[in-house]
C-alpha positions as CSV (number, residue, x, y, z in Angstrom):
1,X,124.6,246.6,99.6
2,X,127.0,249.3,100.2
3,X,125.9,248.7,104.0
4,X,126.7,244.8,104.3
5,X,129.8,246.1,102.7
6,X,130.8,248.4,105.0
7,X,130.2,245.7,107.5
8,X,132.3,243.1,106.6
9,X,135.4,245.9,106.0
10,X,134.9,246.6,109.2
11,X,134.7,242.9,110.8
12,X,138.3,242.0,108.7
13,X,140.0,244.8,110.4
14,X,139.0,244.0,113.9
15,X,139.9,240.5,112.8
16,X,143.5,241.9,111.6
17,X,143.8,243.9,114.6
18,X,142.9,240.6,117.1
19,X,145.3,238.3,114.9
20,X,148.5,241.2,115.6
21,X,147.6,241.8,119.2
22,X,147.4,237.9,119.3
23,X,150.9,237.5,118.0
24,X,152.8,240.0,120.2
25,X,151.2,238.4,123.5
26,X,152.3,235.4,122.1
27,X,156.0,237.0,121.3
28,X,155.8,238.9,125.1
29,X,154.4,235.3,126.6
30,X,158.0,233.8,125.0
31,X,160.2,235.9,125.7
32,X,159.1,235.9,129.4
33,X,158.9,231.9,129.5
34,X,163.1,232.5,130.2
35,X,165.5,229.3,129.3
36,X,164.5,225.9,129.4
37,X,166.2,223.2,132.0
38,X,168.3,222.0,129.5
39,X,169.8,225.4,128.8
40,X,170.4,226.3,132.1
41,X,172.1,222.8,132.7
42,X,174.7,223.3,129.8
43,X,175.5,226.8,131.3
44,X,175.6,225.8,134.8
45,X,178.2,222.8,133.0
46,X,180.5,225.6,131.6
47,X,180.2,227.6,134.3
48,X,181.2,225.0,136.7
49,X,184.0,224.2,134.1
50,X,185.8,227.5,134.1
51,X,185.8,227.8,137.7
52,X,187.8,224.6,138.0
53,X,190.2,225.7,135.7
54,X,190.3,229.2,137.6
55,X,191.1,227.2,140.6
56,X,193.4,225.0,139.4
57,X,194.9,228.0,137.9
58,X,195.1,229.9,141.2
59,X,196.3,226.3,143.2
60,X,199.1,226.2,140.9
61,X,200.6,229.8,141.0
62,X,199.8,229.6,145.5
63,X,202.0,226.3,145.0
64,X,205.1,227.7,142.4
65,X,205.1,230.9,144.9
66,X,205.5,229.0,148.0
67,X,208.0,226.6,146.5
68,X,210.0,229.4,145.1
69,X,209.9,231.1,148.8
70,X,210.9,228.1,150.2
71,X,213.8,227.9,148.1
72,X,215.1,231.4,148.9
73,X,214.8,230.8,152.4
74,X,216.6,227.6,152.3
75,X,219.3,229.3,150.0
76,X,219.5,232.2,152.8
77,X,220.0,229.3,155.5
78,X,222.4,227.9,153.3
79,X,224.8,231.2,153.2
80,X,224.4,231.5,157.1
81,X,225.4,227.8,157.9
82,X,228.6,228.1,155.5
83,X,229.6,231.2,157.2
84,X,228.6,230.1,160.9
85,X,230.7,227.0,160.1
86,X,233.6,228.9,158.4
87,X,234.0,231.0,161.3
88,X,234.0,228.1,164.0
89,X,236.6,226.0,161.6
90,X,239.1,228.3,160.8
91,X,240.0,229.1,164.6
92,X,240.8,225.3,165.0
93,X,244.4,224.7,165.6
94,X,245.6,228.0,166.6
95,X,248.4,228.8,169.0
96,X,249.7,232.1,170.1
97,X,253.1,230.0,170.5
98,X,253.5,227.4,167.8
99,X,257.2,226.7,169.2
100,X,256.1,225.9,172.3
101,X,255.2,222.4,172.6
102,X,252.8,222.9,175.9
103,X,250.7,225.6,173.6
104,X,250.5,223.8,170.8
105,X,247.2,221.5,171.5
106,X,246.0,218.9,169.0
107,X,242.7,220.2,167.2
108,X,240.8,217.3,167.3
109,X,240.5,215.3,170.4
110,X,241.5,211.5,171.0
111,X,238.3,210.2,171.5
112,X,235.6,208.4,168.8
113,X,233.0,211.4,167.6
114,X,231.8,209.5,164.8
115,X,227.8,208.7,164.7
116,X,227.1,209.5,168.3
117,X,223.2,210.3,166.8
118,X,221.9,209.0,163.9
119,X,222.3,211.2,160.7
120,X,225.0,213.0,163.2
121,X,228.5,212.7,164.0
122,X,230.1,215.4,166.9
123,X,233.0,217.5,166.0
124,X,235.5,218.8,168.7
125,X,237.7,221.3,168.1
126,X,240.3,223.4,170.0
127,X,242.5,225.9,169.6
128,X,243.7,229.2,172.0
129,X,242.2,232.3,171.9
130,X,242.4,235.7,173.9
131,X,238.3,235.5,173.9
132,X,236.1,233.5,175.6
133,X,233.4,231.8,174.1
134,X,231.3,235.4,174.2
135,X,233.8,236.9,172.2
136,X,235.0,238.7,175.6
137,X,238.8,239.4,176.1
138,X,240.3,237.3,178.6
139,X,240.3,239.2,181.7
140,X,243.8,237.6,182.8
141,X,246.9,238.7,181.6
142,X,249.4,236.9,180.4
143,X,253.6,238.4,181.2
144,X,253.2,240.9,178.3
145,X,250.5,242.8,180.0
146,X,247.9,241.7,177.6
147,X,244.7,239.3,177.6
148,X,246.1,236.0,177.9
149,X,245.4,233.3,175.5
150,X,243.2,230.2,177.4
151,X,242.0,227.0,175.4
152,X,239.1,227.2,173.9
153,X,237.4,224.0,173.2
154,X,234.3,224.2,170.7
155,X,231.7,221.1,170.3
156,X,229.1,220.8,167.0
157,X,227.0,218.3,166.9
158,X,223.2,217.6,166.2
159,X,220.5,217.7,168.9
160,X,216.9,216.1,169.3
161,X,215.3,219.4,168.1
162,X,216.7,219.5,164.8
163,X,219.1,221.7,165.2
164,X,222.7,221.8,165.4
165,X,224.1,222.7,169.2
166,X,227.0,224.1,170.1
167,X,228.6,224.0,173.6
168,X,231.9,226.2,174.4
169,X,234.6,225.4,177.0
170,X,236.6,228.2,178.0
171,X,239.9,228.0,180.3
172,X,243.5,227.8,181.1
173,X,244.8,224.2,180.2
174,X,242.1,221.1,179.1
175,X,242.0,220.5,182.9
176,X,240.6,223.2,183.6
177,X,237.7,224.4,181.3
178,X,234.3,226.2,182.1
179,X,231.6,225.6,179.8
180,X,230.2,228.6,179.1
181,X,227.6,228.0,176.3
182,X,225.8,224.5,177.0
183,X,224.3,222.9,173.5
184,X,222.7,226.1,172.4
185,X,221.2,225.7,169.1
186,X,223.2,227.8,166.1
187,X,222.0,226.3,162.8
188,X,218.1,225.3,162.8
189,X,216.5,222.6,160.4
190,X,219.6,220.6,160.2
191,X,218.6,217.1,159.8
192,X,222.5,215.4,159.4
193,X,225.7,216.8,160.5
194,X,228.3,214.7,159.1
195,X,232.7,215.3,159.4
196,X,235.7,213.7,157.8
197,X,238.8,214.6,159.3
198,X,241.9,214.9,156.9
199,X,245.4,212.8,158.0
200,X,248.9,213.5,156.9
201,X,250.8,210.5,157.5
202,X,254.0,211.4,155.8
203,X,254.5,215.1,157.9
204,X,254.6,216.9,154.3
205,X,251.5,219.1,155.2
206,X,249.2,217.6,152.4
207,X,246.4,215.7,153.4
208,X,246.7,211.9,152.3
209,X,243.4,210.8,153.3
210,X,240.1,211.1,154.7
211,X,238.7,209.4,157.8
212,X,235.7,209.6,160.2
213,X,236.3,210.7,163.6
214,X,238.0,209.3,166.0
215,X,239.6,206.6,163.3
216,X,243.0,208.4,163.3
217,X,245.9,206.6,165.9
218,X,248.0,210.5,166.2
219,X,245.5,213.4,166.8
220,X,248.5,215.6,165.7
221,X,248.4,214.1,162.7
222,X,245.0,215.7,161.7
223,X,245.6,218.8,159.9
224,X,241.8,220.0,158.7
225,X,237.9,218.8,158.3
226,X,235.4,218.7,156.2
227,X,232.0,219.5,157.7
228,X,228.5,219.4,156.0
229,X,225.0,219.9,157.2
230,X,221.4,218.7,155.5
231,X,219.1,221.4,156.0
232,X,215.0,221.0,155.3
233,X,212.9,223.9,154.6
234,X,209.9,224.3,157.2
235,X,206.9,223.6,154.7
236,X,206.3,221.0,152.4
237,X,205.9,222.2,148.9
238,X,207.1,219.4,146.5
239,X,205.8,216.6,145.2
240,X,206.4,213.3,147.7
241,X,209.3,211.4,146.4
242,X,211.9,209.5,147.6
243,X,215.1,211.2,147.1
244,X,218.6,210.3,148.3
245,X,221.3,213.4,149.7
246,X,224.4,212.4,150.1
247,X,226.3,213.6,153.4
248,X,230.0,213.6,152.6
249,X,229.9,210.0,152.9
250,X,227.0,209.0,154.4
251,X,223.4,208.9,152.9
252,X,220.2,209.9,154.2
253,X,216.6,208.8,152.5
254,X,213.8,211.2,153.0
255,X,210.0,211.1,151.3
256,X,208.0,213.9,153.1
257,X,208.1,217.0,150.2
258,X,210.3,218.8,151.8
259,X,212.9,220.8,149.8
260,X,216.2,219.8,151.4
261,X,220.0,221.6,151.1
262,X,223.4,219.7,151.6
263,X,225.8,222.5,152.7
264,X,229.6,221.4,152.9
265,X,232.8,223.1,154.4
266,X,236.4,222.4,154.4
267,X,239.4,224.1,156.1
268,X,242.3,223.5,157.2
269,X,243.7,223.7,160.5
270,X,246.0,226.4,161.6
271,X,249.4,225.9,161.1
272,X,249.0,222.0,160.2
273,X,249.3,222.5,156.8
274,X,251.4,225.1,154.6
């Protein structure tokens, strides 16, 4: 008796230990099975979701720094068209001897400069100087002793490269000029050079109206100019649009993305106005 039931003690804990050693292969067997498809598809799902958001993320702050660059380099090309201009303009006009009549040329020439390109009008301007077009003093004297003063004859206008050119005439009387700078590109990504040329009919010295060149009947009656230039940056980096700059008073349509600059200058001729 004691025997058969030392036995059957014996037989429940093998059984016990087969039924735990059953279990943990069974646990071990699970826990190496890994995920199922259907888990690995939802993660794969959210994985493929944060990376377009990361993208999108990165696409937007590549685009806002590029636009933001383009706009400090137009602004930069901005402040060096005004001054380029500025310093071309406020020459016009001069004459070492305002009471003589001989040295005393009209600033703007006689002839139509209005719209010679489309988008772009030329501006002539003149006015004596004791440098040449280089900035070199004249190396004839006049009586004093000193450099003497030639006419200088200066040309704006915008070329087929997108720029705008300037060509400079340097000599004694208008007969008898030298061009010593021939369209040489001062202002790039211009895309419309426009000018309105100020009259004073009445000889007070106050301008009494605007007109495009060439539309006055008296060159000596033009006493200053208005001058502006479109400029474009290099890159696109806005949305496409169609967006309308107006050029003094002509307007030009674009729709390529572009960021675009309308830089104007006035001044008034030399001893025209008081």
């Amino acid at each position: 008796m004691n025997l058969a039931m030392g036995i059957l003690s014996e037989y429940r804990t093998a059984g016990a230990m087969l039924a735990g050693h059953q279990r943990q292969m069974a646990g071990t067997c699970q826990m190496e099975r890994g995920f199922s498809l259907v888990e690995l598809m939802v993660a794969a799902t959210i994985g493929a979701m944060l990376l377009a958001g990361l993208v999108q993320v990165a696409a937007g702050a590549r685009s806002s720094f590029r636009q933001q660059e383009a706009i400090g380099e137009l602004q930069e090309r901005a402040r060096f068209t005004a001054a380029r201009l500025n310093g071309i303009l406020r020459q016009a006009g001069f004459s070492a001897q305002p009471w003589s009549a001989s040295e005393s040329p009209d600033a703007v020439g006689a002839w139509g400069e209005d719209g010679v390109r489309a988008h772009g009008d030329r501006v002539r301007l003149r006015t004596w100087s004791d440098r040449n077009c280089f900035g070199e003093l004249n190396p004839f004297s006049g009586p004093s002793g000193l450099p003497a003063f030639h006419l200088k004859e200066t040309v704006l206008e915008l070329n087929a490269s997108g720029n705008v050119a300037l060509t400079c005439r340097y000599g004694p009387d208008p007969d008898h000029l030298t061009t010593q700078i021939n369209r040489q590109g001062v202002i790039p990504g211009a895309e419309s050079v426009q000018a309105l040329f100020a009259e004073d009919s009445d000889g007070d010295g106050a301008a009494d109206r605007w007109m495009r060149g060439g539309g006055w009947t008296d060159p000596a009656l033009i006493v200053g100019v208005q001058l502006a230039v479109l400029l474009a940056s290099r890159e696109v980096v806005a949305p496409i649009a169609t967006v309308s700059h107006n050029v003094l008073d002509h307007v030009v349509t674009t729709r390529d993305g572009r960021l675009r600059r309308v830089v104007t200058v006035a001044q008034a001729f030399r001893g025209r106005a008081p």
